[in-house]
C-alpha positions in Angstrom: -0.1 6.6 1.6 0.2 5.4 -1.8 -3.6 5.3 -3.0 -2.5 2.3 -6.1 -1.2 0.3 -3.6 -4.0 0.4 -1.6 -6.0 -0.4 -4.9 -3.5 -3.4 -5.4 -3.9 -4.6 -2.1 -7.6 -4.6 -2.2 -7.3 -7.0 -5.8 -5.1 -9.0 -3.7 -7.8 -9.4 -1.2 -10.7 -10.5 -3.3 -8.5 -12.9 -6.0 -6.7 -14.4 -2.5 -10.5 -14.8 -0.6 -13.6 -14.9 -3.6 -15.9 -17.2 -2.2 -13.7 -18.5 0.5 -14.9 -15.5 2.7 -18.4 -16.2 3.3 -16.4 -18.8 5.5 -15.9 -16.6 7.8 -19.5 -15.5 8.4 -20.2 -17.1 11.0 -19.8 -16.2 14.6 -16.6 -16.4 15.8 -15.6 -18.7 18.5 -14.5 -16.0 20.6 -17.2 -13.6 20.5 -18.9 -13.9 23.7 -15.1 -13.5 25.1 -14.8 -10.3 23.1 -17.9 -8.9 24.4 -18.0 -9.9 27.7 -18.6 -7.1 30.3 -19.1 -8.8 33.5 -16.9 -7.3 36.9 -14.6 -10.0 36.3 -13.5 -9.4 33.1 -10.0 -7.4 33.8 -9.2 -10.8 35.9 -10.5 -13.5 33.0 -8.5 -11.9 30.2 -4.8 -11.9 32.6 -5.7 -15.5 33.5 -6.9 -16.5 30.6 -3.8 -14.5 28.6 -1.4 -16.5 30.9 -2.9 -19.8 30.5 -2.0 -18.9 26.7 1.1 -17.5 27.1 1.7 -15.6 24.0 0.2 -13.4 21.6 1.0 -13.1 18.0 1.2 -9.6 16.9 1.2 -8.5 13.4 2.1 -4.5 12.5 3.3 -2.0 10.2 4.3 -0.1 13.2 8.0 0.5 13.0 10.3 -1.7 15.6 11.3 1.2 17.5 7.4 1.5 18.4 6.3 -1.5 18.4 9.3 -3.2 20.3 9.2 -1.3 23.8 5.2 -1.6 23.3 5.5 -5.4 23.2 8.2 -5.6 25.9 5.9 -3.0 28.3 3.0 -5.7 27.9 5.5 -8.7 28.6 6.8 -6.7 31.7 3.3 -6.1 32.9 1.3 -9.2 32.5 4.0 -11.8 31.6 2.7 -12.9 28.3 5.3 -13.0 26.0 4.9 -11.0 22.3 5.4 -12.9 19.2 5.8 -10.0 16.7 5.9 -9.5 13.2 6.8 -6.2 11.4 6.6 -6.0 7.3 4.9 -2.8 5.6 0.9 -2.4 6.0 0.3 -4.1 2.3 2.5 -7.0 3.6 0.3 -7.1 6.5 -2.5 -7.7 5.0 -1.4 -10.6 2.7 0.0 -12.2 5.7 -3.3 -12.1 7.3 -5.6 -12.7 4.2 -3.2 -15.6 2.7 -2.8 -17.6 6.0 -6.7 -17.5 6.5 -7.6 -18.9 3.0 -5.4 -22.0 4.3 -7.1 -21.8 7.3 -4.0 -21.2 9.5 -5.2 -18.6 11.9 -1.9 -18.1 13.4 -2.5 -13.9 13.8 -3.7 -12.8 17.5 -3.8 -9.2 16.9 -2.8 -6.8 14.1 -2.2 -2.9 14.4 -1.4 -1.1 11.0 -3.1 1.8 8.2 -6.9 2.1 9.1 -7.7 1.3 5.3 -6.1 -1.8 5.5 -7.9 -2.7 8.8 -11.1 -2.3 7.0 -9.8 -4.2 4.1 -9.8 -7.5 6.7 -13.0 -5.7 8.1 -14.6 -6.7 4.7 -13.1 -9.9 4.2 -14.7 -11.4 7.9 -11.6 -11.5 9.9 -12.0 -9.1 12.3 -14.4 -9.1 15.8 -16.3 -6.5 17.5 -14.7 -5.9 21.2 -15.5 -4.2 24.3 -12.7 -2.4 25.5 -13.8 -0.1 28.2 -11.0 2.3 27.0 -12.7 2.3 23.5 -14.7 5.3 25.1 -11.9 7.3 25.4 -12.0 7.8 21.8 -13.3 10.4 19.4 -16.1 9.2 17.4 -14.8 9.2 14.3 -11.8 6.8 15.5 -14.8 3.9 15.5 -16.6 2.9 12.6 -20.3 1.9 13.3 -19.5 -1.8 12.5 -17.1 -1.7 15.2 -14.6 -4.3 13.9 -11.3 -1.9 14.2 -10.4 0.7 16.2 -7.9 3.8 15.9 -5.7 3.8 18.1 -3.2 6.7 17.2 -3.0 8.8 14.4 -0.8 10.6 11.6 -1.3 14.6 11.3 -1.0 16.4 8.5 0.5 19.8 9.3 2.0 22.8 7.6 5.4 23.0 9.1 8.4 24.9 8.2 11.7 26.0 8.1 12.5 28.6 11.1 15.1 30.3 9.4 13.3 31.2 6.4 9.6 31.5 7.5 8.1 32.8 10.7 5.1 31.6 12.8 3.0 34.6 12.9 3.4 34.7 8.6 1.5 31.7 8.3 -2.3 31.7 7.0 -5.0 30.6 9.3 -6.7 28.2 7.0 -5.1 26.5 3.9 -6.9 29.1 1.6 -4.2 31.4 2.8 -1.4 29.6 0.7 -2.6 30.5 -3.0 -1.5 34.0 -2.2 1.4 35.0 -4.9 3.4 36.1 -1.6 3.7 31.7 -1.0 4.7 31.0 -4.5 8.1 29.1 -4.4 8.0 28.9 -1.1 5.2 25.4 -0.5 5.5 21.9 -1.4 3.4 18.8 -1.0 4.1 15.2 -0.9 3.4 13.5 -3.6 1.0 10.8 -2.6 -1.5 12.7 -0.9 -4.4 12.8 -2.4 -6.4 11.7 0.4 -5.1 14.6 2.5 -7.0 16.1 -1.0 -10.3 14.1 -0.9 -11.1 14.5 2.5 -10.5 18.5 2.2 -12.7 18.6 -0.7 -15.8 16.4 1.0 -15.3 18.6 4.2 -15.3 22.2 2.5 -17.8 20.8 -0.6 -16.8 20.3 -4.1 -17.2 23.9 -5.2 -14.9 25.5 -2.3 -12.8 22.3 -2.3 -11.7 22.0 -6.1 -11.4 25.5 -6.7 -9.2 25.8 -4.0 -7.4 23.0 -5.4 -6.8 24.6 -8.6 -5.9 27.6 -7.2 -2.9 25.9 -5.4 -2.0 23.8 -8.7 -1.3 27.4 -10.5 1.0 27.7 -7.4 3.5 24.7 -9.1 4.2 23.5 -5.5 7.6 21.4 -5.5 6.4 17.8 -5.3 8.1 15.7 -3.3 8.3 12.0 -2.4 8.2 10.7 0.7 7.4 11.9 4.1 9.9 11.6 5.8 12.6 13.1 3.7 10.3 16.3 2.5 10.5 16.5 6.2 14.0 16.4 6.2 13.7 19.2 3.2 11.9 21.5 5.2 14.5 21.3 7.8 16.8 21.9 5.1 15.4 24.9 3.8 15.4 23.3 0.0 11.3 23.4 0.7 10.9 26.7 3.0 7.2 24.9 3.9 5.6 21.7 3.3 1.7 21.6 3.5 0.9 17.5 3.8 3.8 17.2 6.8 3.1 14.4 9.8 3.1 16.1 12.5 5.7 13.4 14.1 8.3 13.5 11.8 8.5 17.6 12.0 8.3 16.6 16.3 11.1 14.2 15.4 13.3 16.6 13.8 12.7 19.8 16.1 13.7 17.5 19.3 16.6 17.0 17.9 17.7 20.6 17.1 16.5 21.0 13.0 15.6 24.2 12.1 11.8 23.1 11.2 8.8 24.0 13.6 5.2 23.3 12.6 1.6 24.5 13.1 -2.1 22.7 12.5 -3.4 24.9 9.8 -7.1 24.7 9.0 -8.6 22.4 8.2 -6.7 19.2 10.0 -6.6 16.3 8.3 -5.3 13.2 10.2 -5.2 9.2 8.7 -5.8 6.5 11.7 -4.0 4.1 12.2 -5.7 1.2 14.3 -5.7 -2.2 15.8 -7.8 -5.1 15.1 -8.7 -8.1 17.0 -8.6 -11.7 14.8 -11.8 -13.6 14.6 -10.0 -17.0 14.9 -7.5 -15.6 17.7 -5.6 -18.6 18.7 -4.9 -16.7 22.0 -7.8 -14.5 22.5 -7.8 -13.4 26.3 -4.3 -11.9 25.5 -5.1 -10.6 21.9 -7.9 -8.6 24.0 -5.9 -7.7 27.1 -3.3 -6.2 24.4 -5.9 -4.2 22.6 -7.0 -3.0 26.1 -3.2 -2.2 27.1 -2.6 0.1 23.5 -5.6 1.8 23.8 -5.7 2.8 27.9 -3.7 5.8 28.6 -1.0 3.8 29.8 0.0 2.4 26.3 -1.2 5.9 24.8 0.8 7.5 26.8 4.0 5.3 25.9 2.9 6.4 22.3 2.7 10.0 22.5 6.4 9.3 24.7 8.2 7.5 21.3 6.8 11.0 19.6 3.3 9.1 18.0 0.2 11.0 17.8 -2.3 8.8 20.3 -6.1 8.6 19.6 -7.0 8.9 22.7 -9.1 12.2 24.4 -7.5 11.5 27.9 -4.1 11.9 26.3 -3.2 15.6 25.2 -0.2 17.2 24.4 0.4 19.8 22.0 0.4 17.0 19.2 -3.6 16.6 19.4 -4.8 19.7 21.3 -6.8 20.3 18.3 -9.4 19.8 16.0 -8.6 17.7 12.8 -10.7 15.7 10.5 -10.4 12.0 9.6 -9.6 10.3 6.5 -12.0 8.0 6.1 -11.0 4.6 5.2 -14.0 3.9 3.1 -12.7 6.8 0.8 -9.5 5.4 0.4 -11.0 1.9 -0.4 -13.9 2.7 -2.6 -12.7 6.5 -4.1 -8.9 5.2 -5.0 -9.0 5.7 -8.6 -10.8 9.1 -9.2 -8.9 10.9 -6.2 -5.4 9.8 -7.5 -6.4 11.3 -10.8 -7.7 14.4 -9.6 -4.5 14.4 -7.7 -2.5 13.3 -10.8 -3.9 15.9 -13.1 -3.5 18.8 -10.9 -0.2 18.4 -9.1 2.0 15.7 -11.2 1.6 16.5 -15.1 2.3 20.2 -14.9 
């Protein structure tokens, strides 16, 4: 995750909105549909999602995902899937740009959990009740309830099997300013909230001076996640530190020389879905959210290789403890977390 663009996209927000936001204020027409709770509700939202007969479905989720999720929901309840795919920033100008005009074509968007917050902020999302949202960990729902996670991208150590071994590995992080690691580790190069949310977990005085520690290691920096992946497998990067955990899956399915491992501590960035306020097809915008997050669309998740959020699905992928990024951070902390990032890792 690029932390300027996120930045960027946030000045987009507020120039695109200013006072046009306190528009949306007001309760939404579909709110007592969101939170409705009654025995009936599974049957209302299929009736209601066929009298509709789309949903529009907006996502940074890429079409080899998000297609056979789309076509799974069609094939279930018969409610066809308008979807668009664009990268999260484009997502979110999409969204924010249509709603100024006041053309709420957007049912239901799934993207970076930043990003849902960033249309959090700007009025445009609604509370739910989704009885799977209890299925969740804690952290996966902010208090004010407006977005949910509903899978996840690890950060893991992994590396190359034919120039490191399992049992060499550190337990904790701490492990990897040894001399013996020099020239071995690498780190992608955006990752400074993989930084920030190691430093608020551990404190700044255990945090930074671990961080410096690992700066006099001159890691090989690297851009882009999924092609330090594809170094590790390589062996030009013997071990990467800031690795999702899917793309190192991805590549050891199919045969790579690359294995990983959730050193301590975890850090993992939601991803999430968000319901629009001004849904223009709200029984199925809801009846998708509830599809994605029951272990039925979890499961499809965790079978295209994506971490899901969910506690009632486990695999290897999430049988652990990890800590998440929290969006606010990313919003709020951009600029002095990129620096810190900056000065340590990218002017040496």
């Amino acid at each position: 995750m690029n932390w300027r663009a996120h930045g960027s996209a946030v000045l987009l927000a507020v120039a695109l909105f200013g006072p046009a936001a306190n528009a949306q204020t007001a309760p939404g027409k579909n709110d007592a549909l969101y939170l409705y709770q009654g025995a009936d509700r599974q049957q209302r939202l299929v009736e209601g999602a066929r009298r509709e007969g789309s949903v529009v479905f907006y996502t940074s989720m890429a079409t080899t995902e998000s297609m056979p999720l789309a076509q799974a929901f069609e094939k279930k309840y018969g409610v066809k899937v308008e979807l668009w795919r664009a990268t999260s920033d484009k997502v979110i100008q999409r969204v924010v740009t249509e709603a100024r005009a006041r053309r709420f074509s957007v049912d239901f968007v799934e993207t970076n959990g930043p990003e849902l917050e960033m249309l959090a902020r700007e009025k445009l999302l609604s509370e739910i009740y989704s009885p799977y949202i209890a299925d969740l960990p804690a952290a996966a729902v902010p208090a004010h309830r407006l977005w949910v996670s509903d899978r996840l991208n690890i950060f893991v150590v992994a590396y190359n099997t034919n120039k490191v071994k399992r049992e060499a590995l550190p337990r904790t992080f701490e492990g990897f300013v040894d001399p013996k690691w020099k020239g071995l580790i690498g780190l992608e190069a955006t990752d400074a909230e993989w930084l920030a949310t190691i430093v608020k977990l551990w404190g700044p005085e255990r945090g930074m001076a671990f961080f410096h520690k690992l700066a006099d290691m001159r890691p090989d920096i690297r851009k882009g996640h999924v092609l330090f992946s594809e170094l590790v497998a390589a062996g030009e990067v013997p071990v990467g530190l800031t690795i999702y955990s899917s793309n190192a899956e991805s590549m050891k399915r199919r045969g790579g020389p690359i294995d990983w491992a959730p050193i301590e501590p975890v850090v993992a960035r939601p991803q999430a879905i968000g319901v629009a306020k001004n849904a223009p097809h709200p029984h199925a915008a809801l009846l998708f959210a509830d599809f994605i997050l029951s272990p039925e669309g979890q499961e499809l998740l965790l079978s295209m290789g994506r971490v899901p959020t969910s506690t009632k699905v486990k695999s290897h992928m999430n049988n652990f403890s990890y800590t998440l990024i929290d969006p606010v951070t990313v919003l709020d902390e951009s600029a002095k977390w990129e620096k810190i990032w900056n000065d340590l890792f990218m002017k040496r």
